[in-house]
N, C-alpha and C positions, 0 to 999 in steps of 0.2 A: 504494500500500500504506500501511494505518495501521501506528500502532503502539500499539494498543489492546491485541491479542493477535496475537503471532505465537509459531512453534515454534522452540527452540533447541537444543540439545545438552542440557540439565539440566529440559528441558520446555518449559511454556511459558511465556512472557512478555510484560512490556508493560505499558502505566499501570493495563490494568483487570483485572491477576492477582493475587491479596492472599496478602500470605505474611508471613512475620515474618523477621526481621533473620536474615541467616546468622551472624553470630557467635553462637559458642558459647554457651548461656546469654541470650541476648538475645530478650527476649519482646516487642517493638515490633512496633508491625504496621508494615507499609508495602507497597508494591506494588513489581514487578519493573521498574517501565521507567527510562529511562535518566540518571532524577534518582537511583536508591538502584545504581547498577551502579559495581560498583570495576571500575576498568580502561577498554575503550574497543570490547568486543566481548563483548556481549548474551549468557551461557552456553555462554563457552568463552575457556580462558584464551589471553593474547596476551601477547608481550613487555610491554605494558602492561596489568596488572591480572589477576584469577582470573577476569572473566566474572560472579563472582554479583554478591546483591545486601544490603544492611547500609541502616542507620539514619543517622540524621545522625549522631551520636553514634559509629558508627566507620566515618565517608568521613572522607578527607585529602585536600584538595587538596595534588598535587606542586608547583604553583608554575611549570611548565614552561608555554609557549603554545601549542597552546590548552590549558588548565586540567585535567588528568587527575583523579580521584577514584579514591581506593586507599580499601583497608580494612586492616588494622593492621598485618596480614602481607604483603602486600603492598608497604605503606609503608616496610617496615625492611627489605626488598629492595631497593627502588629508593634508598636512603639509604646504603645501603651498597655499591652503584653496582658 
């Protein structure tokens, strides 16, 4: 299986589905796959992350290993522990 497109819970995803940042307000293109996803499970939230997908500009690395990517809301969850 690639991960060009596959189906998730929020539809679909993968490097070659073009959407714009889910932060609010945020009009960046970018694609769904696993470089713009907060969390660590592809359109569906998990104790780590909501599942979508954000811009560089708001992924957070947590710092933990291997390397998690959060989005803001996310981040001030797991900060606050």
């Amino acid at each position: 299986m690639g991960y060009a497109i596959y189906d998730t819970l929020l539809g679909d995803a993968g490097y070659a589905v073009e959407d714009t940042c889910h932060q609010d307000g945020c009009p960046e293109m970018i694609d769904r796959g696993l470089a713009y996803l907060c969390g660590d499970q592809p359109g569906r939230p998990s104790g780590c992350g909501c599942g979508r997908w954000f811009c560089g500009a708001h992924l957070y690395g947590l710092g933990s290993v291997p390397i998690v990517q959060l989005c803001p809301a996310c981040r001030e969850v797991a900060e606050r522990g």
